[in-house]
N, C-alpha and C positions, 0 to 999 in steps of 0.2 A: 751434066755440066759440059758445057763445047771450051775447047781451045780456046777459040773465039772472044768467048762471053771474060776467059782469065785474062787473055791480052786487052780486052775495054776496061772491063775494072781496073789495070794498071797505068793504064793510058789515062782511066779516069782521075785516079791518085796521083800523077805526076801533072795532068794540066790542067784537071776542073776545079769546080767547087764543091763540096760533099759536108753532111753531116755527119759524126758517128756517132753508133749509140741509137736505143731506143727512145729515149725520153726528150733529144736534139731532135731527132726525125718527125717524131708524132708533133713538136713544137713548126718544123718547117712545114709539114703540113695543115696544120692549123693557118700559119699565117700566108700560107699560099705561093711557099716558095720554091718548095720542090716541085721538081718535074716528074723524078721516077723514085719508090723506093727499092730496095733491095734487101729482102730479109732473110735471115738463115733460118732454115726446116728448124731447129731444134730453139726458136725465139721465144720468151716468156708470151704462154697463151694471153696475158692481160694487155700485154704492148700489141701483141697482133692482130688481137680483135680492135683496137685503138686505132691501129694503122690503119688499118685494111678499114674501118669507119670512115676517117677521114680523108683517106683513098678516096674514097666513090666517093663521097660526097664532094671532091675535087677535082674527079675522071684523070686521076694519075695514076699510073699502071705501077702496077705493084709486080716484082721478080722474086720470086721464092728460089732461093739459093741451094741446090740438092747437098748441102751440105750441114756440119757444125760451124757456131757462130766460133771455133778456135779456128778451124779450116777456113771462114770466112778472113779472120784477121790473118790466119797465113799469107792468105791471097793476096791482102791488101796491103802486106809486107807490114804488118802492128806484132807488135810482141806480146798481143793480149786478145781478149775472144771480144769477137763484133757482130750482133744481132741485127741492128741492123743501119744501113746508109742512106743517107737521102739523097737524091743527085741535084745539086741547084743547079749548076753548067756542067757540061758534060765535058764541057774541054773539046781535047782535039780525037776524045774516043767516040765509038761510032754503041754505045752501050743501050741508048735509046730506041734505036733503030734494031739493033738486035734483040732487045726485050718484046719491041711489038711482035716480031717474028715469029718469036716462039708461042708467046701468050696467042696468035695467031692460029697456031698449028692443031 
């Protein structure tokens, strides 16, 4: 996990739009509203395989989070554990652009 990637998801949570939560996400991608997900390493296998379905079958890029979903709600300043986010506007974070990057690498 880069610097980087902690200051977009904050950036994301102060000016975008997001879902939390596995069950919100798999529902924005269904109806085609996310752009990107963002899932923690440690996410119930039944939501990820769900995601990651209707991922590709939407060509949105999915972010696997090196972390736990408590570490992820840290991040995202929640007093509670977060599996995972959907990004529908990114705001004024550059988190899109950094996830091609690395899924890139």
């Amino acid at each position: 996990m880069s610097v980087s990637f902690e200051r977009a998801l904050k950036d994301l949570i102060k000016t975008g739009v997001y879902y939390i939560g596995s069950k919100q996400s798999i529902k924005a991608l269904k109806l085609g509203k996310a752009k990107m997900v963002i899932m923690a390493e440690n996410a119930p296998p039944q939501y990820k395989r769900k995601a990651l379905y209707y991922a590709k079958l939407g060509g949105v890029p999915v972010y696997v989070y090196r972390g736990t979903s408590v570490e992820l709600g840290l991040l995202a300043g929640k007093p509670f554990r977060i599996s995972m986010i959907a990004v529908v506007d990114e705001g004024s974070s550059n988190i899109l652009r950094l996830a091609e990057e690395e899924s890139g690498r």
